[in-house]
C-alpha positions as CSV (number, residue, x, y, z in Angstrom):
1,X,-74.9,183.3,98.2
2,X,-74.6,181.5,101.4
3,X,-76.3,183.1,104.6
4,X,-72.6,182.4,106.2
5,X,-70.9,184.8,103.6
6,X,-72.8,187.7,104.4
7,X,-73.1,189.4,107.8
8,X,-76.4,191.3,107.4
9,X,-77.8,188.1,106.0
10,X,-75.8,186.2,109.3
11,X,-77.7,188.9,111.2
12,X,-81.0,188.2,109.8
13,X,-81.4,184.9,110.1
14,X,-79.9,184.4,113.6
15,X,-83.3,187.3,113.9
16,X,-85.5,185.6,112.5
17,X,-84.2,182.5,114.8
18,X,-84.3,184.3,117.5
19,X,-88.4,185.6,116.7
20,X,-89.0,182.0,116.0
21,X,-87.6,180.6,119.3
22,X,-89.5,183.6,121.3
23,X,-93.0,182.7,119.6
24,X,-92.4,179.3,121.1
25,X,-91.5,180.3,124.5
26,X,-88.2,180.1,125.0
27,X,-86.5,182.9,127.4
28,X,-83.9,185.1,126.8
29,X,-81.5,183.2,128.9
30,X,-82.7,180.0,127.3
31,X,-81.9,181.7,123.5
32,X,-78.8,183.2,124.7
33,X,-77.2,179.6,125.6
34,X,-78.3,178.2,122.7
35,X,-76.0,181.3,121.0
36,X,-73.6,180.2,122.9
37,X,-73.2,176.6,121.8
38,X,-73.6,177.7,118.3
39,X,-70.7,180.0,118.7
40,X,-68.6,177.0,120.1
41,X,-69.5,175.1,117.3
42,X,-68.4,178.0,114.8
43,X,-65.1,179.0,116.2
44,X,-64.2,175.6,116.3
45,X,-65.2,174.3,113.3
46,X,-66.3,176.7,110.6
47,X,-63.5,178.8,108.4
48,X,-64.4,182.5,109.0
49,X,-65.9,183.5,105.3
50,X,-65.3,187.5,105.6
51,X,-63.7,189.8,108.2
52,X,-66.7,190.2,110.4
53,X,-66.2,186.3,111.5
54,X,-62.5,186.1,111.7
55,X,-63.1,189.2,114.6
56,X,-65.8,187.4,116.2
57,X,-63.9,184.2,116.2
58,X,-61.5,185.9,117.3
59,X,-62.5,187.6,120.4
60,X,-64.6,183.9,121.1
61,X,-61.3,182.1,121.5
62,X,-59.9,184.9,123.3
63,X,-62.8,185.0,126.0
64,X,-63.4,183.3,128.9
65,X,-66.4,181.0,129.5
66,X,-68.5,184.5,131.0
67,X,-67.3,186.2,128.3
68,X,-68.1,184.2,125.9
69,X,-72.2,184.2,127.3
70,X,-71.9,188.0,127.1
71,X,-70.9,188.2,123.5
72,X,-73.6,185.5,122.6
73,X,-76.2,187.8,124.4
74,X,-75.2,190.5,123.0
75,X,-75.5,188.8,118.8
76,X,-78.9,187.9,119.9
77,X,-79.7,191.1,120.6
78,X,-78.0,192.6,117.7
79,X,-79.7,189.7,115.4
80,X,-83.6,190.5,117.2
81,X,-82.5,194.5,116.4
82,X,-81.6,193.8,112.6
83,X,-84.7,191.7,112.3
């Protein structure tokens, strides 16, 4: 099963990401843009694979650019919580 067809398997390894981009340094601000871009780059060009995407690709295209930040911090948090 593909990590992208699961959401507590999504959740895990955007965690374990997110631990491995800590242990190097990066700040939270610095992770949270980086969620950010990825979240771009899945809204616009990856088919939602189970309900839990289609919402959150969903409320991406429907935010603003602010918006969009917030909900990127807040699946890094979620992620570092899961993992």
């Amino acid at each position: 099963m593909d990590v992208m067809e699961n959401f507590d398997r999504w959740k895990e390894f955007l965690g374990a990401q997110v631990d491995r981009a800590q242990s190097m340094g990066a700040s939270d601000e610095q992770i949270a843009q980086v969620a950010q871009k990825m979240g771009d780059f899945l809204a616009n060009k990856v088919d939602p694979k189970n309900a839990q995407e289609r919402l959150l690709r969903d409320m991406w295209s429907a935010s603003s650019e602010d918006e969009q930040h917030t909900l990127a911090r807040v699946m890094v948090k979620m992620a570092d919580q899961a993992h």
